[in-house]
C-alpha positions in Angstrom: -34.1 -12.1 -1.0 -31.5 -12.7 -4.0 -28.9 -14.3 -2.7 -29.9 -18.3 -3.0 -26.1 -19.8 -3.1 -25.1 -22.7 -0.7 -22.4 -20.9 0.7 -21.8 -24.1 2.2 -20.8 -26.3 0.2 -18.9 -23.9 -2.2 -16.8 -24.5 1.1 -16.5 -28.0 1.0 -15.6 -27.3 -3.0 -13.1 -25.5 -1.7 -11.6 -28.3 0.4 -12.4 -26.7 4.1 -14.5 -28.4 6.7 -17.7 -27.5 7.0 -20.1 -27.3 10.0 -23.5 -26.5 10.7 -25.6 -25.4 13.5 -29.2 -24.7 13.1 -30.0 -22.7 16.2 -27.8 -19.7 17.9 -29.4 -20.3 20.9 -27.8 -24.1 21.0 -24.6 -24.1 23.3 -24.4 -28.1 23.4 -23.8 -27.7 19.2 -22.4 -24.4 18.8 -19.2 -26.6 22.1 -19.5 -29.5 19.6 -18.3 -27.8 16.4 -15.7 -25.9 18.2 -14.2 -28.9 18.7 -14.2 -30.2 16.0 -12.9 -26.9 14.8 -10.1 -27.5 17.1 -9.2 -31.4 15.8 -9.1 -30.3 12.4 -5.4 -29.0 11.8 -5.2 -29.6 8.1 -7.2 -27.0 6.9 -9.3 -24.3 7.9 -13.1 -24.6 9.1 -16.7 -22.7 7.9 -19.4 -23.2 10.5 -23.0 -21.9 9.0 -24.8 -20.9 12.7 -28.3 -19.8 11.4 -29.7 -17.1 13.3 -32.4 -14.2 13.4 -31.1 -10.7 12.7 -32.3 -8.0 15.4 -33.4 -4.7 14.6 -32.5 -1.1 16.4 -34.3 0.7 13.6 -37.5 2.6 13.3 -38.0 0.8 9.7 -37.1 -3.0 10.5 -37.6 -4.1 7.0 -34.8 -1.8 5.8 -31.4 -3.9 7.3 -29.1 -1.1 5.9 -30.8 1.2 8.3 -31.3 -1.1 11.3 -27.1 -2.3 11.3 -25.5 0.1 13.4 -28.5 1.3 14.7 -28.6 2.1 19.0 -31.5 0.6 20.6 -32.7 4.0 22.4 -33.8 4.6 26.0 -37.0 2.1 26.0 -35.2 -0.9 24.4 -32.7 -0.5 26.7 -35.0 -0.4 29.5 -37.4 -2.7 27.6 -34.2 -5.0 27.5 -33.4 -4.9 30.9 -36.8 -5.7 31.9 -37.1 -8.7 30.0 -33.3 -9.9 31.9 -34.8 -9.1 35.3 -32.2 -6.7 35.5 -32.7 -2.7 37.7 -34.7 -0.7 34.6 -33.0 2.5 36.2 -29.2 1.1 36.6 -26.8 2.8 35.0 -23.2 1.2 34.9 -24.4 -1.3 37.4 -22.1 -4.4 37.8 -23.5 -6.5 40.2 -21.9 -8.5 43.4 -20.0 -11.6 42.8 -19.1 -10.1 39.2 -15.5 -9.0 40.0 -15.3 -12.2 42.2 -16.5 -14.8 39.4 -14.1 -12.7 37.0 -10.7 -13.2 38.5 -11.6 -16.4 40.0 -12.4 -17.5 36.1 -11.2 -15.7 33.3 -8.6 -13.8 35.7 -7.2 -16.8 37.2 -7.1 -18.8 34.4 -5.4 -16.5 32.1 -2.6 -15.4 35.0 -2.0 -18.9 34.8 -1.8 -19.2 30.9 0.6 -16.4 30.8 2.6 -17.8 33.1 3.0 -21.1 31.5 3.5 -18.9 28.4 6.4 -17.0 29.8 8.2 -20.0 31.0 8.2 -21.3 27.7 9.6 -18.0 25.9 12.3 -18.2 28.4 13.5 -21.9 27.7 13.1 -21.5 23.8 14.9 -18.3 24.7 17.8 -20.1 26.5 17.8 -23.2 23.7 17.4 -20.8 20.9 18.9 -17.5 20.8 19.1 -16.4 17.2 15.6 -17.7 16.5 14.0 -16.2 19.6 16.1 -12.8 18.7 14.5 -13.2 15.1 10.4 -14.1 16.8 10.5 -11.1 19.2 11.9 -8.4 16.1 9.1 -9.8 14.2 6.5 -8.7 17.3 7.6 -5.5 17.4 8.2 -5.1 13.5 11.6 -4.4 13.9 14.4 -5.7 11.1 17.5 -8.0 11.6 21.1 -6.4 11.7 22.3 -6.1 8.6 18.7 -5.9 6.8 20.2 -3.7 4.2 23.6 -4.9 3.1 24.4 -6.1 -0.6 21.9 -4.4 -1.8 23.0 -3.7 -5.5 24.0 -0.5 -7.3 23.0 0.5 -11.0 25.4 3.0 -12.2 24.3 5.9 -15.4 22.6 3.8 -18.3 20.5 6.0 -21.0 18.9 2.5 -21.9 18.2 1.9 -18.1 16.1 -0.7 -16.8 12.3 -1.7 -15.8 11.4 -1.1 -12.3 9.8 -4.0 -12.0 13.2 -5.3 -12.8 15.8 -3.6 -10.7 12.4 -3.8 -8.2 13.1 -7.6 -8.5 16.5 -7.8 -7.9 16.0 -5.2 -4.7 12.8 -7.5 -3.2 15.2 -10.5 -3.9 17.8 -9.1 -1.3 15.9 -8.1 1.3 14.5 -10.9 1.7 17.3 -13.1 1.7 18.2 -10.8 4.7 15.0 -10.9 6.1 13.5 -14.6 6.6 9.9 -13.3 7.6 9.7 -11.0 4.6 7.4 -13.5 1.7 5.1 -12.9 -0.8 3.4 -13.4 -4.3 1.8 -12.4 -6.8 -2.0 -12.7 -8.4 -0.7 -15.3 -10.7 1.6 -12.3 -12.4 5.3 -13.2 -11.0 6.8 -13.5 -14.5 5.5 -9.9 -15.0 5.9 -8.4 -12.2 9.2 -9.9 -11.3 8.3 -10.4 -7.6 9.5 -14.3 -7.6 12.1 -15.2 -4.6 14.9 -17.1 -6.4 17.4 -16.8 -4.3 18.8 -21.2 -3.1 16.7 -22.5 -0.3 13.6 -20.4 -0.5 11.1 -22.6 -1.9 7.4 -22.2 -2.3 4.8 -21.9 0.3 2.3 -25.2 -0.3 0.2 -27.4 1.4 3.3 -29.8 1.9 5.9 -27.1 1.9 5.0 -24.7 4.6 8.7 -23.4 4.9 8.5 -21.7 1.3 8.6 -17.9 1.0 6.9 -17.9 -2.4 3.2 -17.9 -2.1 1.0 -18.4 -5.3 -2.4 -16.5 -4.6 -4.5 -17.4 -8.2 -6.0 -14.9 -10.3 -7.7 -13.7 -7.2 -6.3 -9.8 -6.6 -8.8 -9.1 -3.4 -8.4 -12.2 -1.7 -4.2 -12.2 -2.5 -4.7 -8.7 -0.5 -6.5 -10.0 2.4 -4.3 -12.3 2.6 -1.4 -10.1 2.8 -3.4 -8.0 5.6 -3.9 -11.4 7.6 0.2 -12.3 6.7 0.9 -9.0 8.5 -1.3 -8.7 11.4 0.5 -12.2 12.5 3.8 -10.3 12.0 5.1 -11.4 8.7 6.1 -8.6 6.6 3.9 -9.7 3.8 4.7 -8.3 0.0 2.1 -8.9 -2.7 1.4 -8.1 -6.2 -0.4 -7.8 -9.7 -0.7 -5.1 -12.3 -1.4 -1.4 -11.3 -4.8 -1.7 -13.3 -5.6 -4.2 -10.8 -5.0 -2.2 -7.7 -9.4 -1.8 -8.5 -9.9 -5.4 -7.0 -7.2 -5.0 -3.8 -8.4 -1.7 -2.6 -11.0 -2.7 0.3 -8.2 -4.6 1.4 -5.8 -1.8 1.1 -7.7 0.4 3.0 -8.0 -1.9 6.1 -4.2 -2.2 5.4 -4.6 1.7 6.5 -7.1 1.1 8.8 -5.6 -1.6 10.9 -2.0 -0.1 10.7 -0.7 -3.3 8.7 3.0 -2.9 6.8 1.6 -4.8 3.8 4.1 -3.9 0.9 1.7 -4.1 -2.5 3.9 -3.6 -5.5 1.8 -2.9 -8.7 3.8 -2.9 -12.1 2.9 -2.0 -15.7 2.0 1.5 -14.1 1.1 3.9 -16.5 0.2 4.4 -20.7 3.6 2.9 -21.0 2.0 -0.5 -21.7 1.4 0.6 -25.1 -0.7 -2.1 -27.0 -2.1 -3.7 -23.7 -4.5 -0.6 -24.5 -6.7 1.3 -22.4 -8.2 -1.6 -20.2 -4.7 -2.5 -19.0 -3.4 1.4 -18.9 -3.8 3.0 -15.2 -5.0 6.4 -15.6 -7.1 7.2 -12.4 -5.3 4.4 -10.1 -2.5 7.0 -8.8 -4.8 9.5 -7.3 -7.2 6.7 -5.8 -4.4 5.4 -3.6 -3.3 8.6 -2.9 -6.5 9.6 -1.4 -6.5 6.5 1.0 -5.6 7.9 4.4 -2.1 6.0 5.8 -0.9 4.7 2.3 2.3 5.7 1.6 2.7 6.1 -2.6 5.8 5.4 -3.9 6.4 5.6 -8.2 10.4 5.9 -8.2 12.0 7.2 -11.5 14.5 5.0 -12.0 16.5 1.8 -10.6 18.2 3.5 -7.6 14.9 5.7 -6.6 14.0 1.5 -6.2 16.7 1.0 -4.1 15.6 4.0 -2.1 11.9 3.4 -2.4 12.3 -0.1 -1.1 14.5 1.2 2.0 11.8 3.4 2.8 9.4 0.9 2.9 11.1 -1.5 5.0 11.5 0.9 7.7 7.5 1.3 8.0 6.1 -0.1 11.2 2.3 1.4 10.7 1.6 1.9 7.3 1.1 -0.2 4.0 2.9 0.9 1.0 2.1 0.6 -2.9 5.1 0.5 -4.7 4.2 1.9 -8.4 6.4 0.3 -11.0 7.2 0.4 -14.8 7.2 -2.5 -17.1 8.8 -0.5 -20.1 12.7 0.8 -19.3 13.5 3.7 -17.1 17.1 5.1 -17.9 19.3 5.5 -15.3 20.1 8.8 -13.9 23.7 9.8 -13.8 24.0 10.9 -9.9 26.8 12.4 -10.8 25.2 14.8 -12.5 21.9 14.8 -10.4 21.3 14.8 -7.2 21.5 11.5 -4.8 18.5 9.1 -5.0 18.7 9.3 -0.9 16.5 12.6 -1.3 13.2 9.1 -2.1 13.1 9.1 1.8 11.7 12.7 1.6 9.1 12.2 -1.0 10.1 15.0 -3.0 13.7 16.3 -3.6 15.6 18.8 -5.8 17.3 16.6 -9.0 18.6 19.4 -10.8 18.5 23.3 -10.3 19.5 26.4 -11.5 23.1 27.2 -11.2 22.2 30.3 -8.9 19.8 28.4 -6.9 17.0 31.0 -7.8 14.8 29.3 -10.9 12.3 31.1 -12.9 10.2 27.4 -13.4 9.7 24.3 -11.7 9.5 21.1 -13.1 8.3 18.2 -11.4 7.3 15.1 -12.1 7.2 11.0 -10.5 8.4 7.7 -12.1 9.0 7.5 -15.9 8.3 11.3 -16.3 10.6 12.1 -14.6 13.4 11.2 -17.1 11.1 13.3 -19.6 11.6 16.2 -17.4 15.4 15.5 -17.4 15.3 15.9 -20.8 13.3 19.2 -21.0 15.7 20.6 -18.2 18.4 20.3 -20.2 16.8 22.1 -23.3 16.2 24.4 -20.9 19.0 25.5 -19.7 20.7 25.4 -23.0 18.3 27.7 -24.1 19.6 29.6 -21.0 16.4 29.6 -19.0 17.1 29.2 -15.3 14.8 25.8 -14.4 14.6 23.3 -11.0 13.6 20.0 -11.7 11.9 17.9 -8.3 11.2 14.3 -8.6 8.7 14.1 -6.2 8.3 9.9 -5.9 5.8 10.3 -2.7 3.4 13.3 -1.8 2.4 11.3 1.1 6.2 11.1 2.3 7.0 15.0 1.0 3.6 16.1 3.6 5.2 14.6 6.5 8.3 16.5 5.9 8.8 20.2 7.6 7.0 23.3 6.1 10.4 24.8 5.9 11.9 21.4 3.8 8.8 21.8 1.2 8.9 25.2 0.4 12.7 24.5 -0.1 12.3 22.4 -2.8 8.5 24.4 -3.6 9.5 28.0 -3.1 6.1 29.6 -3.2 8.0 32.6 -4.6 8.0 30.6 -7.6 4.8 30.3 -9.0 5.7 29.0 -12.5 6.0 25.5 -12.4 5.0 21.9 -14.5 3.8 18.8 -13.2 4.3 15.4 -16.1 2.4 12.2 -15.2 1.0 9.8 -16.9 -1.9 9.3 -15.1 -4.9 11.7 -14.2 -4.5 15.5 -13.4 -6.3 15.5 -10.3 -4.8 16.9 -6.7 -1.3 18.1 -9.1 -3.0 21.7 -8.4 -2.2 21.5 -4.8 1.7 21.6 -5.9 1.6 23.6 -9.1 -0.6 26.5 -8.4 -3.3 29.1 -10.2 -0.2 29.7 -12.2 1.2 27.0 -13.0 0.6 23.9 -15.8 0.1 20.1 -15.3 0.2 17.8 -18.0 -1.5 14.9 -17.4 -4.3 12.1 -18.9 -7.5 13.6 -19.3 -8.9 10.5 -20.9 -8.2 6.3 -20.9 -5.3 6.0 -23.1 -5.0 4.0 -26.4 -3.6 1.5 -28.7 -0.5 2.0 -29.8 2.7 2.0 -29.1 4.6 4.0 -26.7 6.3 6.5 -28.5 3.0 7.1 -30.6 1.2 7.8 -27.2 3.7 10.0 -26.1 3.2 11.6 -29.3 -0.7 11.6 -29.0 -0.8 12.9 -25.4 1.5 15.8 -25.0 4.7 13.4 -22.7 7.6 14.7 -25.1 10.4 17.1 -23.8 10.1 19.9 -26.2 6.2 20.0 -24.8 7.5 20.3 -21.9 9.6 23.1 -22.6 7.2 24.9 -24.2 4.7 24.7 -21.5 7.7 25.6 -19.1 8.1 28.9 -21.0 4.0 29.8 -21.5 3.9 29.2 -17.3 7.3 32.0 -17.2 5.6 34.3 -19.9 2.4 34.3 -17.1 4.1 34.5 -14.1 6.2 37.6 -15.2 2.8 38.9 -16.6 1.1 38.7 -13.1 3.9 40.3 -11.5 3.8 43.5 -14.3 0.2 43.9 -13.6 1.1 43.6 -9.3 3.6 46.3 -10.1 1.0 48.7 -11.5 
């Protein structure tokens, strides 16, 4: 009733070809413009079949109730009736059926697969490597070696962007992967997702070996995309800004559905995009994607959480991933000091603790906080309170790990604790308790730049440390009143 577009020819604008058929019903047409589907190999086909809707539903003018709607007992019946077909059969598959079957489709398909196997088994014998390469890709598996030269940042208080030692990781991986390609949402310079290793090319109408695919300012469509990439056993990468992850989430959660290893890397990830201002500054993004069922949610805290992040993510055979990066600097954590970035692959791992292993707080936070949290552990401790800081890149990762493995890094002994993101405050309950504190956004964020909306929004250490000892002060208050 509204929609009057000629879905047609915004088709032909778009450079397919177009068919049309103007009844269902008609077999001679609907043969006619498969084949000429079939003869068109230079670009994809739209065939507009017109056609009556049916209706299950009580109310056949409502559509949204009659989709999805079983017929009932008397269609059925009504049904089979009309077909000349037993009213009263149930199941019923009549003489001839099996026969017709495997003297048809059965015997014709054993035949196709057949033909098939013969030619797996010469390109097999003619082409080893390749064929070796084409059946890991079927099963999702990686080449040897899928790992190696990956690089190594050592301990940098300036650091770098995510998005940048992201680039350099992606750029790697996929020179030892040749089915891993991508894109971006016409965002490569910022997002750093551009292949520029020698050879790889771009992926265009006349250069169909290129690994670099350029999807337009079209974030839902770039994500479909991706999902069709993967469900034809390319490991598919694509991205845009994390604001943007609004316009790729049906896509994402068929990702989930379907059990698709789409990689979706999303940068410029939190209030740290300063000036961009609050329509460019993700504040309710993280807990969205973390509420889609299958995702695995990945915001590493500095370079070498990346390198982890990335390892993780490569290993997936069933899940898509979103890969939550910064565009401002992230220093770089001095391992030596810290724990190993290895503990990424268990979503949540202790970086620093007390020196008895028995902390009267818990700090925790994911990506850029997490070097904010470094900062207030070390007041901390100077101050001579006993703290544990947790990065905790992944929930989704730290859920799949044992009970015994949480409540080692999440005692539940120790109900003071302090959750820092940059994003919104919702589901950080689950991990810091009645007890405990989570700083968080509670509103878009602003104008300005960072430091000032640090400032403005509570993400400075000696916050942290205050809030760290208010959460101690309550916890040893609720154990004086247990006492009594």
């Amino acid at each position: 009733m509204a929609f009057t577009e000629d879905v047609a020819a915004r088709f032909r604008g778009y450079g397919w070809n177009t068919a049309h058929v103007s009844d269902a019903n008609d077999t001679g047409a609907i043969e006619k413009v498969l084949h000429q589907f079939n003869q068109t190999t230079d670009r994809p086909t739209f065939i507009v079949l017109d056609s009556h809707i049916g209706y299950g539903a009580p109310n056949k003018q409502d559509t949204r109730e009659a989709h999805g709607e079983a017929l009932g007992e008397d269609e059925i019946r009504l049904t089979k009736k009309n077909y000349g077909w037993p009213e009263d059969a149930k199941f019923l598959v009549p003489d001839g059926v099996y026969d017709q079957f495997k003297n048809g489709i059965g015997k014709h398909g054993g035949e196709a697969r057949a033909a098939w196997m013969t030619l797996i088994d010469e390109y097999k014998a003619k082409f080893p490597q390749l064929y070796d390469e084409m059946a890991r890709m079927q099963k999702r598996q990686l080449p040897e070696g899928w790992d190696k030269d990956l690089p190594t940042f050592p301990a940098d208080a300036k650091g770098v962007a995510s998005r940048d030692s992201g680039g350099k990781v992606l750029n790697v991986l996929a020179k030892n992967i040749p089915w891993l390609m991508g894109g971006s949402a016409d965002l490569y310079p910022s997002t750093k997702t551009r292949l520029t290793f020698d050879g790889v090319g771009d992926f265009q109408a006349e250069t169909r070996g290129g690994r670099n695919m350029h999807f337009g300012i079209r974030e839902h469509a770039m994500s479909a995309i991706g999902n069709g990439l993967g469900l034809s056993k390319i490991r598919p990468f694509v991205s845009t800004f994390f604001i943007f992850s609004d316009y790729c989430k049906p896509a994402i959660r068929l990702s989930a559905i379907m059990e698709v290893p789409v990689i979706y890397i999303f940068t410029h990830d939190s209030i740290g995009v300063g000036e961009d201002g609050p329509t460019h500054q993700p504040i309710e993004h993280l807990v969205a994607l973390r509420a889609v069922p299958g995702l695995i949610v990945l915001r590493p805290a500095d370079a070498n959480e990346v390198i982890e992040a990335y390892k993780y993510a490569m290993q997936l055979r069933h899940e898509p991933v979103a890969l939550v990066l910064s565009r401002q600097a992230l220093p770089t954590i001095d391992r030596t000091k810290y724990a190993s970035a290895s503990g990424v692959a268990k979503g949540a791992y202790i970086l620093a603790d007390a020196k008895d292993g028995k902390p009267d707080v818990i700090l925790m936070a994911t990506g850029s906080e997490v070097d904010l949290c470094v900062k207030a552990y070390e007041k901390l401790i100077a101050d001579g309170v006993k703290a544990r800081l947790v990065s905790m890149p992944s929930w989704e990762i730290f859920e799949h790990q044992s009970k015994e493995y949480r409540e080692s890094v999440l005692p539940p002994s120790i109900t003071a604790r302090v959750s820092v993101e940059q994003a919104s405050t919702l589901g950080w309950d689950k991990y810091v308790g009645p007890g405990g504190r989570i700083i968080g956004m509670h509103t878009f964020g602003a104008s300005a730049p960072l430091k000032e909306l640090q400032k403005k929004f509570g993400f400075e250490p000696d916050a942290v440390v205050a809030s760290a000892k208010e959460v101690i002060s309550g916890a040893a208050a609720s154990k004086g009143k247990e006492g009594r």
